[in-house]
C-alpha positions in Angstrom: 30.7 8.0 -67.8 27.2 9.3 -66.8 26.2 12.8 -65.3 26.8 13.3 -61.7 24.7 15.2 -59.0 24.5 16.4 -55.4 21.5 16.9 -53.4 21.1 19.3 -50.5 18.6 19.1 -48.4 18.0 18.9 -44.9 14.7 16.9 -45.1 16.0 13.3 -45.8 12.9 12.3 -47.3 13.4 15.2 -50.0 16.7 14.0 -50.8 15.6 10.2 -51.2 12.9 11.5 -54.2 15.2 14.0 -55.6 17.8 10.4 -55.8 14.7 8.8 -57.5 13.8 11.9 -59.7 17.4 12.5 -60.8 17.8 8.7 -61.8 15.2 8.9 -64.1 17.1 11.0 -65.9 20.1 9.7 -66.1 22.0 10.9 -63.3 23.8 9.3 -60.5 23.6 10.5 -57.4 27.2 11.1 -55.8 26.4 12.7 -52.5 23.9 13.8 -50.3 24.1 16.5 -47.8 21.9 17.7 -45.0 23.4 21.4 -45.1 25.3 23.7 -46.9 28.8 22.9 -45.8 27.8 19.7 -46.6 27.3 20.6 -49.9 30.6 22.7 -50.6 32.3 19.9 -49.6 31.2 17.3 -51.7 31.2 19.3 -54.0 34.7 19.7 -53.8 35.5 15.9 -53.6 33.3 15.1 -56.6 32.8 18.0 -59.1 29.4 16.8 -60.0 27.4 18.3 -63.1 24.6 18.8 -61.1 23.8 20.5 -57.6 20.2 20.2 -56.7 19.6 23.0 -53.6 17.4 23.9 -50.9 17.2 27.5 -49.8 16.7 26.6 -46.0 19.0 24.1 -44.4 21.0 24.6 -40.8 23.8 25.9 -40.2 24.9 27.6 -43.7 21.8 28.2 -45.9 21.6 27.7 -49.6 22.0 31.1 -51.0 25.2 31.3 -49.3 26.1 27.8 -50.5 25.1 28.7 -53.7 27.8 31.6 -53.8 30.2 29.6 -52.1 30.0 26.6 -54.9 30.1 29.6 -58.1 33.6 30.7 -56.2 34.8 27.1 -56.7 33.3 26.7 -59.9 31.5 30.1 -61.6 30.3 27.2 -64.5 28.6 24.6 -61.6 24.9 23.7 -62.6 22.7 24.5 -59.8 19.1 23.8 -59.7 17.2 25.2 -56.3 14.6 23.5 -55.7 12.8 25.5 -52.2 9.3 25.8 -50.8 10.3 29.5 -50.2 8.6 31.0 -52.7 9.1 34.8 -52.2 9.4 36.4 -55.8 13.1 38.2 -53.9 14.3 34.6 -53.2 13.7 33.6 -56.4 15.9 36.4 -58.0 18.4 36.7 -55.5 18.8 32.8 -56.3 19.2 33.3 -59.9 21.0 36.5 -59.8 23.8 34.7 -58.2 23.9 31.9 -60.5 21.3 29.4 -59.8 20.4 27.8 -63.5 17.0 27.5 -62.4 14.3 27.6 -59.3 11.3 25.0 -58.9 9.1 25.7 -56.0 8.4 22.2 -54.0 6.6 20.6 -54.1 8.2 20.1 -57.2 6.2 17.7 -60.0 8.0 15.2 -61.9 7.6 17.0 -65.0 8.5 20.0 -64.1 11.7 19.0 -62.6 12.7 17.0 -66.4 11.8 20.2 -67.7 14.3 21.8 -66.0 17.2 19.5 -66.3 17.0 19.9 -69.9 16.8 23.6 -69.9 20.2 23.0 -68.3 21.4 20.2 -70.0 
């Protein structure tokens, strides 16, 4: 059975290339969600490998989804993938668990890069 991922974003465009980016890599992509209860949800339902994460969605953001998904699951892989590129967003991201941050736009390369840090 292949890896699975979720993708949060509330730009649906960024989710479609994220779908593109993470199937190059061999993951399938399980879920989408526009927000962060979105995302705690599927993630729930699916338990995926993978949670690709935007910092700022409606509604619940993706710092607190990010803290919310750890309480679930304190060994889920999350990758945050924001334009927000403050140096304290960064940290706070991976001082609560984040496995990584990549600044958007993010480049193909990069983002292989960091899937196999993770992986």
């Amino acid at each position: 059975m292949g890896k699975k991922a979720l993708v949060a974003d509330d730009a649906i465009f960024m989710r479609l290339m994220f779908k593109d980016m993470l199937k190059e890599v061999g993951f399938e992509v399980v879920g989408r969600a526009k927000n962060g209860i979105e995302v705690v949800e599927l993630y729930k339902k699916f338990k995926p490998n993978l949670v690709i994460l935007d910092i700022v969605m409606p509604g619940v953001d993706g710092l607190t989804a990010l803290k919310r998904i750890l309480k679930i699951d304190p060994e889920a892989n999350i990758l945050v993938c924001s334009a927000m590129d403050s140096e304290s967003i960064i940290i706070e991201a991976i001082k609560n668990g984040a496995k990584d941050f990549l600044i958007k736009p993010v480049h193909p390369d990069k983002f292989k890069k960091a899937i196999n840090k993770i992986f």
